[in-house]
Backbone as CSV, one residue per row, in Angstrom:
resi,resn,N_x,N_y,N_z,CA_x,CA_y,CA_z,C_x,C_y,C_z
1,UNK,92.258,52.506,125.994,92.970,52.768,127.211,92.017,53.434,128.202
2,UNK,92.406,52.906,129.586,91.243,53.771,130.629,92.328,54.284,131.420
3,UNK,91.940,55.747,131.672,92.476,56.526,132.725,91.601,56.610,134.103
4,UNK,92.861,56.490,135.007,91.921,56.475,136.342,91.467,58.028,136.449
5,UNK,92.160,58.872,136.176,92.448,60.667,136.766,92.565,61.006,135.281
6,UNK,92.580,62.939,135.773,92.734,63.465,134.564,94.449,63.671,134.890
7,UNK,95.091,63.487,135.613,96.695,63.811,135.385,96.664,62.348,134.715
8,UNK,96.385,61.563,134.794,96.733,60.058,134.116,96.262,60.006,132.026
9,UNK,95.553,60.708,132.330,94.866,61.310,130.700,95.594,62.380,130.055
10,UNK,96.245,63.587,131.246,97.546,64.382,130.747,98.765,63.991,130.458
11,UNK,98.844,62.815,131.028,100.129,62.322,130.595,100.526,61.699,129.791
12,UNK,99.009,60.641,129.016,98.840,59.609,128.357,99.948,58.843,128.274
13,UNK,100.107,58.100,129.194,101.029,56.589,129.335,102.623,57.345,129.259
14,UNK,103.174,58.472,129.473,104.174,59.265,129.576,104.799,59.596,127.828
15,UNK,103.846,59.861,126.820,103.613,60.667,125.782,102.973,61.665,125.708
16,UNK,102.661,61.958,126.776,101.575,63.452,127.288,102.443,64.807,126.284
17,UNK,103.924,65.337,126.510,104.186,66.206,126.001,104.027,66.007,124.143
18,UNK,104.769,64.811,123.863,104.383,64.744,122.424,102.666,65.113,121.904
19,UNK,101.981,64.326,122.475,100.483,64.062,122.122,100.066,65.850,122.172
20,UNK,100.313,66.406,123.265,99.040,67.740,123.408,100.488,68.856,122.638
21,UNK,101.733,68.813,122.827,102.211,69.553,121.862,102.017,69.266,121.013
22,UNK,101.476,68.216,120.341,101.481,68.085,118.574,99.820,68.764,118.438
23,UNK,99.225,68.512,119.476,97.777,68.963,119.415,98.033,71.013,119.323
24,UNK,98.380,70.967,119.996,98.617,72.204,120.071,99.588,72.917,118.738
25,UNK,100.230,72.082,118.187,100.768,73.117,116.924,99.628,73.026,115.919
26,UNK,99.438,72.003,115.729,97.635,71.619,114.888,96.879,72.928,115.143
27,UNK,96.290,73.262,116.780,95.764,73.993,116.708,96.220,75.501,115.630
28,UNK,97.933,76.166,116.510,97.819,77.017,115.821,98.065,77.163,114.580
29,UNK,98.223,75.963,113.740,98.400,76.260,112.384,97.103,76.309,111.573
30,UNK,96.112,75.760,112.067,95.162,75.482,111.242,94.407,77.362,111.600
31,UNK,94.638,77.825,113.130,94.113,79.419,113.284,94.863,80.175,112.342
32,UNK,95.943,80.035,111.766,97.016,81.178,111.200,96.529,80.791,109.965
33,UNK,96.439,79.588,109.574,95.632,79.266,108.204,93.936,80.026,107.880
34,UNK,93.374,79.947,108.964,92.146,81.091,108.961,92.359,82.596,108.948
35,UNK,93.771,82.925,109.738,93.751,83.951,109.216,94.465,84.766,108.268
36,UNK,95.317,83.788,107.757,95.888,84.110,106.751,95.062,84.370,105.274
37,UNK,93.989,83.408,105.351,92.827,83.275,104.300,91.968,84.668,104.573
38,UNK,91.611,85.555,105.568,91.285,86.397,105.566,91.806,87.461,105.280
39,UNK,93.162,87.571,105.395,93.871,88.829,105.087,93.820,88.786,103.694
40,UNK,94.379,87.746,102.879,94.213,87.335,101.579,93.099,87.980,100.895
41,UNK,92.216,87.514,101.630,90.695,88.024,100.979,90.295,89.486,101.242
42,UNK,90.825,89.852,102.377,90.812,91.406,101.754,91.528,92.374,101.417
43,UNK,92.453,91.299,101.194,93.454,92.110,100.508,93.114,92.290,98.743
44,UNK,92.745,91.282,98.610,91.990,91.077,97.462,90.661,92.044,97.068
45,UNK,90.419,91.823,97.871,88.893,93.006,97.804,89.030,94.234,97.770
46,UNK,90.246,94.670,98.610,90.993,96.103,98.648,91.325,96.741,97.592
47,UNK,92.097,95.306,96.609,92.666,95.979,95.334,91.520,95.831,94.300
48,UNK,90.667,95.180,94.236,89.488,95.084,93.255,88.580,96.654,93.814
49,UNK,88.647,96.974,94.933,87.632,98.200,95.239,88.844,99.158,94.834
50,UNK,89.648,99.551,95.277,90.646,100.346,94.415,90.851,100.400,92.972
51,UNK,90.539,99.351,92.277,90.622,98.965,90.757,89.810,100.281,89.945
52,UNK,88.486,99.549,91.149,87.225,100.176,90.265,87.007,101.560,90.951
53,UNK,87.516,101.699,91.631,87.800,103.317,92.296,88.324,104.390,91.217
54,UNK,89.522,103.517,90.942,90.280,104.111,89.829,89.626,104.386,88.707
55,UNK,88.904,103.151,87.827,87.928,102.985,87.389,87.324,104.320,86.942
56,UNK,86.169,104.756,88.077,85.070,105.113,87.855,85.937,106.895,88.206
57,UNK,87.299,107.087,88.566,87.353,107.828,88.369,87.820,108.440,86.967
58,UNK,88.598,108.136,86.545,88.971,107.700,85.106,88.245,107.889,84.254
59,UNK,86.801,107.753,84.306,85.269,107.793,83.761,85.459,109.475,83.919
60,UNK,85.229,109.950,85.055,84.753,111.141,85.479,85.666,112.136,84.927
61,UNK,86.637,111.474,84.888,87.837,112.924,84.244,87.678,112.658,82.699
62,UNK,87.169,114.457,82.791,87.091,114.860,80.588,88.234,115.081,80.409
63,UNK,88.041,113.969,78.982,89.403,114.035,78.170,90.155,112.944,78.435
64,UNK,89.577,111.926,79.379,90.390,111.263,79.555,90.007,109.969,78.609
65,UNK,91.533,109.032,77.959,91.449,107.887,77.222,90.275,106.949,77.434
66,UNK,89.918,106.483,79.220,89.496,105.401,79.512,88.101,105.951,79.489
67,UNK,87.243,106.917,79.343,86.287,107.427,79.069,85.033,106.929,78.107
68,UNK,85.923,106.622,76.931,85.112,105.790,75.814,85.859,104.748,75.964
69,UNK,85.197,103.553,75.487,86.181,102.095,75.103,87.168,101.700,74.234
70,UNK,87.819,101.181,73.795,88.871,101.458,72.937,88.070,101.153,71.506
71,UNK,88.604,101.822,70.524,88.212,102.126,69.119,87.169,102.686,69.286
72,UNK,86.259,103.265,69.994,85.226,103.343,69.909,85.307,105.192,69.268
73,UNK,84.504,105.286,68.272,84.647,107.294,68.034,83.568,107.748,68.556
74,UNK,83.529,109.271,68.869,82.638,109.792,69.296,81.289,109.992,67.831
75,UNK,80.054,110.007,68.803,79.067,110.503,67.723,79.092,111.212,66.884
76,UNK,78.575,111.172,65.393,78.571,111.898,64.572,76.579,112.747,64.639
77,UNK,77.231,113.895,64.638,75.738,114.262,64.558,75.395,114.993,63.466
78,UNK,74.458,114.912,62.584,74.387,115.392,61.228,73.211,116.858,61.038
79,UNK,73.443,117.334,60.369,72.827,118.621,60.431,71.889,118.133,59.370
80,UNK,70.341,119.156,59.176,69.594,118.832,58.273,69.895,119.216,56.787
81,UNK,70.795,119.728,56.555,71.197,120.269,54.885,72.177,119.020,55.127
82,UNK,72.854,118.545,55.708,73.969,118.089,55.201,73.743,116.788,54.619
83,UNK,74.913,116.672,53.320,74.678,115.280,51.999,74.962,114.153,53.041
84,UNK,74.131,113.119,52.845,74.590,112.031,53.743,75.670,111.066,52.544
């Protein structure tokens, strides 16, 4: 198709509103899809850095369960008289 004008190209043959509204929801779905993928992702990252926040505090507090690994006992340390 040849357009003489750009109102003749806005209108495209009097499907103009269908054509650039459909263009236009395209647009914003595919932006809300970008940013929906970002929130996602740090939302994700938020709770993995919080995880290990928790984590490493968990580590730091004596006495606490998550300290050693599970089953794991503490060292035995042996004195020099003692019967092995």
């Amino acid at each position: 198709m040849i357009w003489q004008s750009a109102a003749e190209f806005g209108a495209m043959g009097g499907y103009g509103l269908f054509v650039w509204g459909s263009m236009g929801v395209s647009a914003a779905l595919m932006a809300l899809e970008v940013w929906l993928a970002r929130m996602g992702r740090r939302q994700a990252l938020d709770a993995v850095c919080e995880a290990l926040d928790a984590q490493a505090l968990d580590a730091e507090t004596p006495g606490s369960a998550q300290a050693s690994p599970a089953g794991a006992s503490r060292p035995v340390h042996f004195t020099q008289g003692a019967a092995s």
